[in-house]
C-alpha positions in Angstrom: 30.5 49.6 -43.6 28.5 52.4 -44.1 29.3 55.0 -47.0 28.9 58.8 -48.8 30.4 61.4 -51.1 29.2 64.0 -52.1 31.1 66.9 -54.5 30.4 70.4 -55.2 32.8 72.8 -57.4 31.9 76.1 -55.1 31.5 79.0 -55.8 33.9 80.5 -57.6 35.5 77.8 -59.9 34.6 77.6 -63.4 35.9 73.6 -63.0 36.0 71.0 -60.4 39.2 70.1 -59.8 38.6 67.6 -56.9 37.9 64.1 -57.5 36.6 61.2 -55.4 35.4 57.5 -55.3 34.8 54.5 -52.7 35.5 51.1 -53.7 33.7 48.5 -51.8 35.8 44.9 -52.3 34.1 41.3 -51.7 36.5 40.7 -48.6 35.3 43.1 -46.4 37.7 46.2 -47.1 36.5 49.5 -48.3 39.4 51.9 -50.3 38.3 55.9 -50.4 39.9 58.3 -52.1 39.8 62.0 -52.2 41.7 64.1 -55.0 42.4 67.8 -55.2 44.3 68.7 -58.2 46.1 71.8 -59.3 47.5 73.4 -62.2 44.6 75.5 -63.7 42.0 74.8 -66.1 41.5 71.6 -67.6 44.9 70.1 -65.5 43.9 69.7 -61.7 40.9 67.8 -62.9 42.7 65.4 -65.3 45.3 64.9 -62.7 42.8 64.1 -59.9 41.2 61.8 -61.6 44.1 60.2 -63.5 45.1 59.6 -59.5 42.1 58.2 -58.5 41.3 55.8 -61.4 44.9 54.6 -61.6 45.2 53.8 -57.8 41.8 51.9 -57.8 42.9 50.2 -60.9 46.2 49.1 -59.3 44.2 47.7 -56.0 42.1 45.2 -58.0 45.7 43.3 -57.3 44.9 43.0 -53.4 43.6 39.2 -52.1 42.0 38.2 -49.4 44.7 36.9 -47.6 47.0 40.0 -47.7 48.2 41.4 -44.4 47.5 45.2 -43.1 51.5 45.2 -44.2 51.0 44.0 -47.3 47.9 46.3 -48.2 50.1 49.1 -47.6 52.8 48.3 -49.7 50.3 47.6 -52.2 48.9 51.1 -52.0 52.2 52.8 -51.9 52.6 51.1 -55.1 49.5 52.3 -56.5 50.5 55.5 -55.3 53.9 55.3 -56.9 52.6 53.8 -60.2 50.0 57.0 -60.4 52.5 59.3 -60.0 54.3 57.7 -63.3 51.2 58.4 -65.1 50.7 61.8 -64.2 54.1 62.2 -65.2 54.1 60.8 -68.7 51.0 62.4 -69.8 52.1 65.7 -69.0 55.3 65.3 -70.4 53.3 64.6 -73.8 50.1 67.3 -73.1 52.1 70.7 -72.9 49.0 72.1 -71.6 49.1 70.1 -68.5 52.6 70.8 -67.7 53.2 71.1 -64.1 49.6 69.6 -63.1 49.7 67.8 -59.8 46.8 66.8 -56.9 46.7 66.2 -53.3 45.7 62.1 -52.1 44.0 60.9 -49.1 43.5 57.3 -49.2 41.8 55.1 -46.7 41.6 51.4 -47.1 39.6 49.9 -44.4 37.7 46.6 -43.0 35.7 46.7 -39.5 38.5 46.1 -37.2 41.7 48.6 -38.6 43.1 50.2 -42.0 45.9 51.4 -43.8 45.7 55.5 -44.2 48.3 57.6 -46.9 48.4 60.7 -47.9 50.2 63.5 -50.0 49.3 67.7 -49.8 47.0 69.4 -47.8 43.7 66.9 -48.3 42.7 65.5 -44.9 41.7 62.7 -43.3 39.9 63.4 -39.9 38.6 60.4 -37.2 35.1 61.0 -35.4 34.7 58.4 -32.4 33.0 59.5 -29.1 32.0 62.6 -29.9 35.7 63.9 -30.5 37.3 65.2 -34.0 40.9 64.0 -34.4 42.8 65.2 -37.4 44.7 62.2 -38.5 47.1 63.4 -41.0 49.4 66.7 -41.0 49.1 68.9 -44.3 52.2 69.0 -46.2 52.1 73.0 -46.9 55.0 75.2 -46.1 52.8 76.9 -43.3 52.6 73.4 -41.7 56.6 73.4 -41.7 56.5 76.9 -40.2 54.4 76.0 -37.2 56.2 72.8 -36.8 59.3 74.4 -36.5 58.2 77.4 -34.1 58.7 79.6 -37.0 55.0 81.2 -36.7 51.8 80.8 -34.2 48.6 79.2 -35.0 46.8 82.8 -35.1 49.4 83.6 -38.2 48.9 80.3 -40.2 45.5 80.5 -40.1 46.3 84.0 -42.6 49.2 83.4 -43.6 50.3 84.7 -47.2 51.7 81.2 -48.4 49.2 79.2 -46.7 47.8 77.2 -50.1 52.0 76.1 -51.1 52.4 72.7 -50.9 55.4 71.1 -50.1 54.6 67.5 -51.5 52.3 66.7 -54.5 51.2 63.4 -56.3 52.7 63.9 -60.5 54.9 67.0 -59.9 58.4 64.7 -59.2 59.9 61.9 -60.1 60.1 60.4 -56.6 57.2 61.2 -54.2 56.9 60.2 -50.9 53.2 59.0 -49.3 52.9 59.0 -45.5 51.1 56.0 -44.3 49.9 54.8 -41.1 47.6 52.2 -39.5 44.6 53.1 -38.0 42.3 50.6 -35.5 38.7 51.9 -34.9 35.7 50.7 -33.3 32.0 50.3 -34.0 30.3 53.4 -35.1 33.3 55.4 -35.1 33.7 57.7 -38.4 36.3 58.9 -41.2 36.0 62.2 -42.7 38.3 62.5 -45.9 38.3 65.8 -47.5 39.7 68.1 -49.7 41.0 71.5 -48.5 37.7 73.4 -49.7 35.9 72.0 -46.7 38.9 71.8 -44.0 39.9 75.4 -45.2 36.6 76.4 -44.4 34.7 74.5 -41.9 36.3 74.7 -38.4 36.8 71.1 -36.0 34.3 72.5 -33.8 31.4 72.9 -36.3 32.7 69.9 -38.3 32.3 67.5 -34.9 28.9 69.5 -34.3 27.9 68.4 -37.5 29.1 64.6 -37.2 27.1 64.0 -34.5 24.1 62.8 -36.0 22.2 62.1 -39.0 22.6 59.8 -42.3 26.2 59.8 -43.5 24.3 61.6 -46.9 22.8 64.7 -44.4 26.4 65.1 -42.8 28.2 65.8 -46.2 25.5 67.5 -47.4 25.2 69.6 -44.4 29.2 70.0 -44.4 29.7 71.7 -48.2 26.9 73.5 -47.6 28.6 75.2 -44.6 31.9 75.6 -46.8 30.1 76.7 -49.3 28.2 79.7 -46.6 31.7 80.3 -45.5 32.4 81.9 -49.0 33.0 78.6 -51.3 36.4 79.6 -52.9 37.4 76.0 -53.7 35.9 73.1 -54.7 34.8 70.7 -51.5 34.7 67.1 -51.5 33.7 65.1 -48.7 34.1 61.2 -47.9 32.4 59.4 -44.7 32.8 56.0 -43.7 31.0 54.5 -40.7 32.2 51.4 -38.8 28.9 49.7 -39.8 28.1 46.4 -40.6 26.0 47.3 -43.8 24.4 49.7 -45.8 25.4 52.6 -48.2 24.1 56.1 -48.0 
């Protein structure tokens, strides 16, 4: 499997409050993660990255003979145990009080993979030249167009559009959405942080997936967020259905 991430903290923050890795295990599966933590100065970041290094910690557990099944529930526990953390060191750092981050996870091999996410972070899919959006942002404009409550034209402005309605460290209980994903050879995963999907339409994003080294493609993709006024930090992840190399 073929691999790239690439960061940048935009324009306007003073911090970058996104966080990202990709953890390549010896039996074949790949686990990405992109972050995108909130609560102001200092918090989003430590919350992203308390979320990223505490769910790859936790998947050190997985072995080789685990099922797509059991990989799940093994990152849904990861998930939860993350969540715990974020929680406690709040609860003792007053300054962090009320810090929370978005997750994407993907945890793949070459044949299928177990997807979860929490927020407004997005994981998109890239196979035949078409751009699917796998998952659906958890934002209250999300619940508005689901329900009927507002068009497509007024999310895309809408007032409220950056409230989440589900966060990794904010509650006690959190709930991941998970599904399994099978993709072929050559076909591509874009995870990113809202800084790059608030940004960057579909359109340009599939334009930009065509070709190129997975390196070129996330570099060429932040530096269209960050021509398209770079508010927020941008994070991007690719994985390609490859048989080897990193990029």
């Amino acid at each position: 499997m073929q691999s790239a991430i690439q960061t940048h903290i935009g324009c306007v923050r003073q911090t970058n409050e996104d966080s990202g890795r990709i953890q390549n295990y010896d039996d074949g599966w790949t686990l990405a993660i992109v972050a995108d933590g909130m609560g102001g100065h200092q918090a989003g970041d430590v919350a992203s990255q308390m979320a990223v290094e505490s769910i790859c910690e936790h998947m050190q557990f997985m072995h080789s003979e685990m099922t797509p099944d059991e990989r799940q529930r093994t990152l849904n526990e990861a998930i939860q145990a993350a969540n715990q953390k974020i929680l406690a060191y709040a609860a003792e750092h007053p300054e962090c009080r009320g810090m929370g981050t978005t997750i994407v996870a993907a945890l793949m091999n070459s044949q299928l993979g177990v997807l979860a996410h929490i927020g407004d972070s997005r994981i998109y899919r890239y196979s035949g030249g078409v751009l699917q959006q796998i998952t659906s942002d958890h934002t209250l404009v999300n619940e508005l167009l689901r329900n009927h409550q507002i068009t497509q034209a007024e999310a895309a402005n809408h007032p409220r559009r950056n409230i989440l309605t589900r966060a990794l460290g904010t509650d006690q209980t959190v709930k991941a959405d998970f599904s399994i994903l099978h993709w072929d050879e050559e076909d591509m995963l874009l995870l990113c942080s809202d800084g790059l999907s608030g940004k960057v339409s579909g359109e340009i994003i599939a334009d930009i997936l065509e070709g190129g080294s997975l390196k070129q493609m996330a570099e060429t993709l932040i530096a269209h967020a960050l021509e398209a006024g770079g508010e927020d930090n941008i994070t991007v992840i690719l994985l390609r259905n490859q048989t080897e190399g990193v990029e």
